[in-house]
C-alpha positions as CSV (number, residue, x, y, z in Angstrom):
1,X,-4.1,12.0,-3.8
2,X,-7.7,13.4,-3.3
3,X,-7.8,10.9,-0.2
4,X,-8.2,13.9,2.4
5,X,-11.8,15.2,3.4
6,X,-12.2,19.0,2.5
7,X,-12.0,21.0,5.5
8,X,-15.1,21.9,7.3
9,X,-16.8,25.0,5.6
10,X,-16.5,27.4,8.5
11,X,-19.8,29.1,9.8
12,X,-20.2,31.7,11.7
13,X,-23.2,31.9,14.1
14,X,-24.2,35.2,15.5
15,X,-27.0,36.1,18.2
16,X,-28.6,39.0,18.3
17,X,-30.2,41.2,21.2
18,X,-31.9,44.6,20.7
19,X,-33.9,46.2,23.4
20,X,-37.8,46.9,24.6
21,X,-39.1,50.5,25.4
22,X,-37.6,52.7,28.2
23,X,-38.0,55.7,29.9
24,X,-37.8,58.5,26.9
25,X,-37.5,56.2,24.2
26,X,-41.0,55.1,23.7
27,X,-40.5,52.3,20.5
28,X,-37.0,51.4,21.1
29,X,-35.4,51.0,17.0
30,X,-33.6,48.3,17.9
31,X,-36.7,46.1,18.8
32,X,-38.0,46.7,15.6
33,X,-34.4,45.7,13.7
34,X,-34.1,42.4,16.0
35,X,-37.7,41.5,15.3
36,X,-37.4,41.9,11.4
37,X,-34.2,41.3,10.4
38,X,-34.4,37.2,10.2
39,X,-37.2,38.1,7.4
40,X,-35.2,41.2,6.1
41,X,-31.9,38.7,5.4
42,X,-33.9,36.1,3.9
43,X,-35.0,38.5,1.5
44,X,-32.0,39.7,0.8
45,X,-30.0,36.5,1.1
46,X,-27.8,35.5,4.2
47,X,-24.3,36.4,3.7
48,X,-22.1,32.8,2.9
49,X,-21.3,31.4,6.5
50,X,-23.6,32.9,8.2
51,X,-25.9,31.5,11.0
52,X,-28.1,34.3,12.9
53,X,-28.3,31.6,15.8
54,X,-31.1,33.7,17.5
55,X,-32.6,37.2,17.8
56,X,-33.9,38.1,21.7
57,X,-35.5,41.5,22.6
58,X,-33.9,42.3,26.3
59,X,-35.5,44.2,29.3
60,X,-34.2,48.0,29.4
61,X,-33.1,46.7,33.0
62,X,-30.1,45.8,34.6
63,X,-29.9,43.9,38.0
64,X,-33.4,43.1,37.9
65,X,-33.0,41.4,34.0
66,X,-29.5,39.8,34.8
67,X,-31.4,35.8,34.9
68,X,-33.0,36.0,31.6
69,X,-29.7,38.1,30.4
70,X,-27.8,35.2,31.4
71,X,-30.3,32.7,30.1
72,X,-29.7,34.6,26.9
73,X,-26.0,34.4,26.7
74,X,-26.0,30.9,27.7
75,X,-28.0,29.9,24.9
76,X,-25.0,30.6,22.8
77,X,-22.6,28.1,24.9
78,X,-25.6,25.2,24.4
79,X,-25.8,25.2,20.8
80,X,-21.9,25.6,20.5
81,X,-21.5,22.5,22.2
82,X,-22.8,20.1,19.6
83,X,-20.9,22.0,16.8
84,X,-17.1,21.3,15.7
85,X,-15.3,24.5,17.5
86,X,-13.1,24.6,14.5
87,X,-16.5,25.2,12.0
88,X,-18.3,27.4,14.1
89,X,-17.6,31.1,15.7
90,X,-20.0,32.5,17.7
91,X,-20.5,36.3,18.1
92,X,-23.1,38.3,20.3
93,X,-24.4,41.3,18.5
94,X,-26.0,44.1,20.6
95,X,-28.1,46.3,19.5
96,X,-28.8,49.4,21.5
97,X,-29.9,52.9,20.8
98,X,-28.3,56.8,21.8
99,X,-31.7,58.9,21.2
100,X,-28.7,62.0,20.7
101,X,-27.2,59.9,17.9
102,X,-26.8,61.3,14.5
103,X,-25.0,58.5,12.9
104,X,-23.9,54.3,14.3
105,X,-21.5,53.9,17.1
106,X,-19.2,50.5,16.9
107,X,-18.5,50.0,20.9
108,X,-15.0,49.4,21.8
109,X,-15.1,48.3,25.3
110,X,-17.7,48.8,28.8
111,X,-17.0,50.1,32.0
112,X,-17.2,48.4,35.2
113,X,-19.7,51.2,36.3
114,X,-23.5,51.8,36.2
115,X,-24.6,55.3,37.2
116,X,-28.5,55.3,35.8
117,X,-29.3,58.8,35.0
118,X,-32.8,57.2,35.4
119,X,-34.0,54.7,36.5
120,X,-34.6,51.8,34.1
121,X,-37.7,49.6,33.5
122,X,-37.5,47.8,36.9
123,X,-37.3,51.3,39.0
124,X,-33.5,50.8,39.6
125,X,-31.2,53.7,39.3
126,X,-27.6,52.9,40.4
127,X,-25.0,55.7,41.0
128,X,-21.6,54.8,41.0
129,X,-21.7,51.2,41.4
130,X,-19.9,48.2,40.3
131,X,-21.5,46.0,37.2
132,X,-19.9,43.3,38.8
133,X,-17.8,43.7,42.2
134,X,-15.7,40.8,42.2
135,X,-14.3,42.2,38.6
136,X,-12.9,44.8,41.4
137,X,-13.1,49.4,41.1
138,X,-16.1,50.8,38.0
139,X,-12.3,52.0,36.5
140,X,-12.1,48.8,35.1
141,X,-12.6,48.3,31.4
142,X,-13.6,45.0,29.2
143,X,-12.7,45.3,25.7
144,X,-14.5,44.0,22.5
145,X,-11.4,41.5,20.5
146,X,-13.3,42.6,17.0
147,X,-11.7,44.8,14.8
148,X,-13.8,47.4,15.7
149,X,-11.7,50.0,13.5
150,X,-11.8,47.7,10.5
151,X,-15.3,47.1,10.6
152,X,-15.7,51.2,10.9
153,X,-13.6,51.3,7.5
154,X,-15.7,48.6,5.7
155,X,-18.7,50.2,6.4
156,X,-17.5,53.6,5.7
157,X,-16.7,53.2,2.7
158,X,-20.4,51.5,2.3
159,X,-21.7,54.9,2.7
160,X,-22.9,54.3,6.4
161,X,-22.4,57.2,8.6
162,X,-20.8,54.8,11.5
163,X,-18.0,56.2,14.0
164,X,-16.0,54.0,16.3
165,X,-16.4,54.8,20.5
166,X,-15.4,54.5,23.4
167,X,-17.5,55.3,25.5
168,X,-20.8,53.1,25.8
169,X,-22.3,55.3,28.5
170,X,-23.1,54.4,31.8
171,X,-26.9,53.0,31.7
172,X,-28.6,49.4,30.6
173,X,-26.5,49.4,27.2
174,X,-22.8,49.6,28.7
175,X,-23.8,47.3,31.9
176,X,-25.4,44.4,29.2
177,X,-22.3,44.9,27.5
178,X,-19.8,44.7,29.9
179,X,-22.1,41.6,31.0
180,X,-21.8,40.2,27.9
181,X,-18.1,40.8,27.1
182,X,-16.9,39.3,30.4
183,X,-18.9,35.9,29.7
184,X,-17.9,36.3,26.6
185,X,-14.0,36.2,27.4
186,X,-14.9,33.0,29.9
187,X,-16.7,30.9,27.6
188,X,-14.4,31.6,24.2
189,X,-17.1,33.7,21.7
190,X,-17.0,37.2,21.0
191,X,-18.9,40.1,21.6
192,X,-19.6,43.6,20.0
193,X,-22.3,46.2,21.1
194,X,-23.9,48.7,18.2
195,X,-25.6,52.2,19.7
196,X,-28.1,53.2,16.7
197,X,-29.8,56.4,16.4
198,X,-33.9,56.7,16.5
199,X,-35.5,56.7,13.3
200,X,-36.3,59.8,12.8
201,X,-32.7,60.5,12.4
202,X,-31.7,57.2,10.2
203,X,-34.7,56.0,8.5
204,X,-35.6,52.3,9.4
205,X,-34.8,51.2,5.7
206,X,-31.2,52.4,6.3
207,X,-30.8,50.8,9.4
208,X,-32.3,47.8,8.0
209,X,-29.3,47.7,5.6
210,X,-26.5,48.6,7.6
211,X,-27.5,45.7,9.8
212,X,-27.0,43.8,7.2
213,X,-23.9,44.7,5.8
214,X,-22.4,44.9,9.4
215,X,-23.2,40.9,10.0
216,X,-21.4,40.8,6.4
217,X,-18.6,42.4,7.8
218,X,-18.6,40.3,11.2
219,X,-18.5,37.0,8.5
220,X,-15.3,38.4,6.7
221,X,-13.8,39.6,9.9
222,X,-13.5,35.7,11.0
């Protein structure tokens, strides 16, 4: 009696990415939430079991910012490897912004398709094309395996004007997304994508804290 060792306290580590500057969008929210929320949750106090394993500001780009991308996501699998699988989850958090937005957007799922309806930071503007060919027509869909319709509830009821979607567009978010979600599903983490409004619409303060209470939520999800 009392001989067994207490289970390992499971952690949950979670790596965020928001993104730079881009055409229209001339200070990009979510690179000012990804650069200040490590000091905004210390503050506050980080949620029990969770790790926020890293926070990275992407390129608005997509072919041309697929190395460091990867670099990025792979960064996850590297510090998995010297943890106990059983004790630790890992989940990428995206941040991205919809300057149309009046209120969050929990992404479902991405779209084998990029059709730029500009082109983004490197001067590419794809129409039509596969994110990734070999994944085979831009019909094809990668879905999120959150409970993206919980997590809408939860922070409902917080008071957070949050909706769940479908649709993650076409442009840099959807094709770092599907990105994301298909290494995701090959490497055994998870993955969930976040469209914000700009600031002027949600004050920074309030996006500050529903940040927060969504990496609560991604805790109690797992």
């Amino acid at each position: 009696m009392g001989s067994e060792g207490s289970p390992a306290a499971v952690t949950t580590t979670v790596h965020v990415t928001g993104f730079k500057k881009f055409h229209g969008v001339s200070e990009n929210p979510t690179e000012t939430i990804v650069n200040n929320l490590m000091e905004y949750l210390k503050k506050k106090g980080l949620p029990k079991g969770l790790v926020i394993g890293s926070c990275n500001i992407l390129e608005t780009a997509g072919q041309g910012a697929l190395v460091p991308l990867y670099q990025t996501l792979q960064s996850a699998i590297t510090s998995k490897e010297s943890e106990s699988p059983t004790s630790n989850r890992i989940i990428w958090l995206h941040f991205g912004v919809n300057s149309g937005a009046t209120r969050f957007a929990i992404e479902r799922q991405a779209v084998n398709e990029a059709t730029f309806r500009c082109p983004d930071e490197m001067g590419w503007k794809p129409q039509k094309v596969p994110i990734v060919p070999s994944d085979g027509p831009i019909t094809r869909i990668r879905e999120t395996t959150l409970p993206v319709e919980d997590f809408t509830k939860v922070l409902t009821s917080k008071g957070y004007n949050v909706m769940t979607s479908d649709d993650a567009g076409r442009f840099v978010c959807n094709y770092v997304y599907y990105h994301s979600l298909r290494f995701s599903e090959q490497n055994g983490i998870k993955s969930l994508f976040v469209h914000v409004p700009l600031f002027s619409t949600i004050n920074e303060e309030t996006q500050m804290q529903f940040a927060a209470s969504l990496l609560e939520v991604l805790v109690s999800s797992c």
